[in-house]
Structure formats: structure tokens, C-alpha cells
N, C-alpha and C positions, 0 to 999 in steps of 0.2 A: 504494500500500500504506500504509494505516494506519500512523504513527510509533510506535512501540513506549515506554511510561513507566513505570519501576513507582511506584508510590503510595508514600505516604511512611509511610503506618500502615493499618491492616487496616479503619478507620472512612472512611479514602478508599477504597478496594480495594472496599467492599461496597458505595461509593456509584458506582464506572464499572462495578461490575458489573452493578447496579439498572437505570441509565442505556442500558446495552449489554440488556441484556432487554427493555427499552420498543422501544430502535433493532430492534430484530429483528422484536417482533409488528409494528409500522409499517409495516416491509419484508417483512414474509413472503407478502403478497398469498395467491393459492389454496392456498398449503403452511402446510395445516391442521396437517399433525405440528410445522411450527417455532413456529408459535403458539405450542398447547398446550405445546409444550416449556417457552419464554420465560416463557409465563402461571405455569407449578406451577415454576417457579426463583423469578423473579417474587415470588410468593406467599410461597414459602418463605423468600424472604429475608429478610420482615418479621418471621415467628416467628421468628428463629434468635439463638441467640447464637454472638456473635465471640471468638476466642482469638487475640491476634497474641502470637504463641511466640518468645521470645529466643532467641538465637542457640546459646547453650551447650544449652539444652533440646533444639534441633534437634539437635547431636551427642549428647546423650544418648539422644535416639528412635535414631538410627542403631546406636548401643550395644547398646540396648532388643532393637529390632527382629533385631539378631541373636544374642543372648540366646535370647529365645524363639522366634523363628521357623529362624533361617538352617538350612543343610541338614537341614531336615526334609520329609519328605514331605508334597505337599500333602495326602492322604487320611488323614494321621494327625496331622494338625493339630487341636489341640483347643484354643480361644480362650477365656483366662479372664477369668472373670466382672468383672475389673479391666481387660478391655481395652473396657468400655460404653461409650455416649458421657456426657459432663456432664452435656447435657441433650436435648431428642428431635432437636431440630434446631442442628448446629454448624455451624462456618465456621472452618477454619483455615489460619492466615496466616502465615506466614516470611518475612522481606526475604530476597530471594534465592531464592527459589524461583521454577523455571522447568518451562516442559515445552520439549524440540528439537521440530521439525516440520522434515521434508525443505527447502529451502534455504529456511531464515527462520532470523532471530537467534531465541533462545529466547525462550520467550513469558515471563511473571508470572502465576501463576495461584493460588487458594488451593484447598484442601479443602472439599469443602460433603458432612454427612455428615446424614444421616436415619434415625432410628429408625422401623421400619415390622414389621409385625406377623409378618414373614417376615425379619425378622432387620433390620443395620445397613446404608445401603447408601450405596457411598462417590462423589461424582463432582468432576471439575475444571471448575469456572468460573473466566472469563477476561471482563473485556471486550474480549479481541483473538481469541476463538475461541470455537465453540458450545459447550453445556457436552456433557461426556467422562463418561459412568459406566463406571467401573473395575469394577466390581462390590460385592461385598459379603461379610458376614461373620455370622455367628451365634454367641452366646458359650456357652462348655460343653457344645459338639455335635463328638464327633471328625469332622474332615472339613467344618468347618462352616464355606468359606471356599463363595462363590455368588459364579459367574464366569459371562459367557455360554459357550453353544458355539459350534464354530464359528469358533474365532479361531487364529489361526496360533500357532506355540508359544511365539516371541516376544511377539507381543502379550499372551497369558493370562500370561509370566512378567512382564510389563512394569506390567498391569493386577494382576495378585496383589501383583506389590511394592508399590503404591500404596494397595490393599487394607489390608495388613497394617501397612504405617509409620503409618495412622492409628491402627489396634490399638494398635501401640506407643507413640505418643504417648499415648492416653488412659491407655496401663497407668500413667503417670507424672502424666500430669494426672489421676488420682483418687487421688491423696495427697496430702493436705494437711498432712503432714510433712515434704516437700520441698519443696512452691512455694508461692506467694502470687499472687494478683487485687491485679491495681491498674488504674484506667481506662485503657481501650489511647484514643491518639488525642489532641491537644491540646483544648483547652476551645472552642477554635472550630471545631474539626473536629466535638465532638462536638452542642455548640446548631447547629449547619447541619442535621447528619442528623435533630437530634431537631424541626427546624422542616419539616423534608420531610414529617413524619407517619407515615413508611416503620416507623424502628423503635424500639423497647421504651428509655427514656432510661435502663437499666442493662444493655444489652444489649453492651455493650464490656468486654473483661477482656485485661489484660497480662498475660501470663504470667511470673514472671520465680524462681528458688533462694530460697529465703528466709534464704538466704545471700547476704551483698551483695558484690561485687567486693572492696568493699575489707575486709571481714572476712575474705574467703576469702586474699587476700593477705596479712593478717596473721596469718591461722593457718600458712601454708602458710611464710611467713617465722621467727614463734615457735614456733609449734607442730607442724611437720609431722609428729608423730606422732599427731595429729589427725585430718592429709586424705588419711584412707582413703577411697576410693571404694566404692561400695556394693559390697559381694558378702557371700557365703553363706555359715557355716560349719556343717559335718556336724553333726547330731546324735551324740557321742562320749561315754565316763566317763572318769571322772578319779577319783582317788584323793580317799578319803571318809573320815571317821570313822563310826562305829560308832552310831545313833541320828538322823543327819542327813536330811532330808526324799528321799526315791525313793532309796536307797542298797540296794547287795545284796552279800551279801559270794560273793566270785568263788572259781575252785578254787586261787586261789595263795591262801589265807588272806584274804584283804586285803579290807576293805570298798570299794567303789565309787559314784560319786554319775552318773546318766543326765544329760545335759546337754543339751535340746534344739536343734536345729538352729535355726541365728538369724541373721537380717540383721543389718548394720552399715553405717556410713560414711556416703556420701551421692554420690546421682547427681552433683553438682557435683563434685566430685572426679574423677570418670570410673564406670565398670560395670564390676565384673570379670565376665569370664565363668563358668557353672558349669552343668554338665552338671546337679547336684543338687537345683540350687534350686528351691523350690516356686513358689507364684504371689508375686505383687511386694507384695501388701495385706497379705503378713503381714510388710513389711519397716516400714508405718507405725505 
């Protein structure tokens, strides 16, 4: 059995992934379907760009993810337009991410997600296992999560959750009021891949708060009336004078001012939950 290693950064991760698709079409002799598989992975991995996701970001998508998703029905699941990808084809990477498989240590594997004309479609590559499509998703379609049939109900809950945690990641990585891009990968990791020919020499991105540890520790040390964690508050009035911008006077006498419902805080902080809150783009 194969010794199991995880990479050190998401710029090795795509190069035993690259390496483990070659090993396959080599070895797939008359199994034309493992080819083709290996081949359009393969392929895809040249167009793609890489996100290797900090650690606190991963607990933020978990936040995220059940924010928006958690006990809801899947056929009344409506996926917003904030949960797209970056760009048509990603790759995403967490240190510590594993998939179980019946008696084997947990594997390392990343997200590889696809933009295709029938919506996003999500799958796990590994160079220690073939790759896994979880299925897919469509954004601003109720209902608009594409799962196969046919699969036990663990499976489709198993394969939805995988689904939908990439949904939530992107709801966070398409604000760029929260995070920042910095090269994922050291400088020799990155001139090896871009000497292979395989990919794009800007195709590597760190995800990381654009809040640094040690700002957030000194807020959280002076200021912790600062490190609110992001949540919602109600559209509400509140006591106005009489000429003030959207003001109406109520049947106790008294004029009122409309105060729209409004994000605050910041995913670094934590995610409060709220039944109320709209989509997450109106939080940047």
C-alpha cells in the first residue's frame, strides 16, 4: 500500500496530483473510462487556479456552511449568486483535509470544482485515490443542488455536504472585504511547476483575513469592542426628528427614521448565526 504524505502547500498537492493522472492513463491499459477520466483531470488541471485556504477560513466555511445551508431542505435550497466559483476552473486546498475510506488512514485530498454550462460541478482529487464527483450545484435555482441517483442516503448526505462546503467557501472567497491573495507555495515550489509547462505562472493564491494575527490580537487585546464577528442586524426605526432623510411620523406623535438591515464585524472574529440575513455580498 502506497505511504500516505500530505504536501506541504496546495502548489505540491497539484503537482502528485498531475503526476498520479499520468500514473493512471500508463496503467489503465483497455479501461478506456480510466483514461478519459485521468486525461479531462489531467487537462483540467493546467486551466485551473489554486486556492490553498488558511486554517481560520476553513472554520469560517464551516460557520458559513451552516449559516446558509444546515437544516434546510434539500429541494428548497436556493444557492446564491455569491456562492460562484472565482474563476471557471478551481482547486481547493486545506492542510488537513482528509477523506476516511473503510480500513485506510485518511487520505489528503483537495476540491477541484468546474464551471460547466449545466451549472458548478464539485469533485475530490487525490494522488492516493481516483478522483470522486460529489456532484454539483446551480446558483439562484431553488432546488438547484445536482446529485446523482441512485446512491444510498448516506452517500447523497455525504456527497451534498461536500457539495455545499465548497458553496460556502466561495460565499467568503468572493469578498474582497474580508480576504486577500498572496502566492500560495515557496519560490521554489513555484519556478519547479512553472518549469513543468503544466500551469498559468499566476495560477497560485493564498488565501488568508486581511486581518493579520497579530492585528486581530491586538484588537481583541485593546479593543475588543471591535471583534465582533460578522452577523446581521434587522432592518428596524428608531427615533427621528422631524425633516430627517426616510422619516415618518408614527400614531404615538413621534417622528421615526427606517434603518436598513446591515452587516457588521468580520468572518475573523467568528459568524453569528441568523435566520434573517440576506445573501453575504451585501455584507462587502
Amino acid at each position: 500500500m502506497t505511504k500516505v504524505r500530505e504536501p506541504s502547500s496546495v502548489v505540491e498537492m497539484a503537482e502528485m496530483c498531475r503526476k498520479a493522472q499520468d500514473k493512471v492513463m500508463a496503467m489503465s491499459g483497455d479501461r478506456k473510462d480510466l483514461y478519459d477520466m485521468a486525461r479531462a483531470i489531467a487537462d483540467r488541471l493546467q486551466d485551473c487556479d489554486y486556492y490553498e485556504i488558511d486554517a481560520s477560513i476553513g472554520k469560517a466555511t464551516d460557520d458559513m456552511f451552516e449559516q446558509l445551508f444546515m437544516h434546510r431542505k434539500t429541494q428548497t435550497i436556493t444557492i446564491d449568486k455569491d456562492c460562484r466559483l472565482p474563476s471557471k476552473t478551481c482547486a481547493f486546498w486545506q492542510r488537513g483535509t482528509t477523506l476516511q475510506f473503510p480500513d485506510r488512514d485518511p487520505v489528503p485530498f483537495m476540491y477541484f470544482a468546474v464551471e460547466e454550462k449545466d451549472g458548478t460541478f464539485v469533485y475530490a482529487v487525490s494522488p492516493y485515490f481516483s478522483t470522486i464527483m460529489f456532484g454539483g450545484y446551480q446558483v439562484e435555482v431553488e432546488g438547484g443542488t445536482l446529485l446523482e441517483e441512485g446512491q444510498t442516503e448516506e452517500d447523497q448526505q455525504l456527497n451534498l455536504s461536500n457539495v455545499l462546503t465548497v458553496a460556502a467557501m466561495c460565499s467568503i472567497l468572493n469578498q474582497p472585504s474580508f480576504t486577500k491573495k498572496e502566492p500560495a507555495g515557496s519560490r521554489q515550489e513555484r519556478r519547479a511547476a512553472k518549469r513543468s509547462g503544466t500551469y498559468a505562472a499566476d495560477a497560485w493564491h493564498k488565501i488568508t483575513w486581511n486581518i493579520g494575527e497579530e492585528v486581530k490580537a491586538k484588537l481583541t487585546r485593546d479593543e475588543p469592542v471591535r471583534c465582533m464577528p460578522l452577523h446581521y442586524t434587522r432592518g428596524h426605526w428608531r427615533r427621528a426628528e422631524e425633516g430627517w432623510k426616510n422619516t415618518t411620523l408614527r400614531k404615538d406623535g413621534l417622528w421615526y427614521q427606517w434603518i436598513e438591515g446591515f452587516w457588521s464585524g468580520h468572518p475573523a472574529f467568528g459568524i453569528k448565526k441568523s435566520y434573517h440575513a440576506p445573501k453575504m455580498g451585501d455584507a462587502a
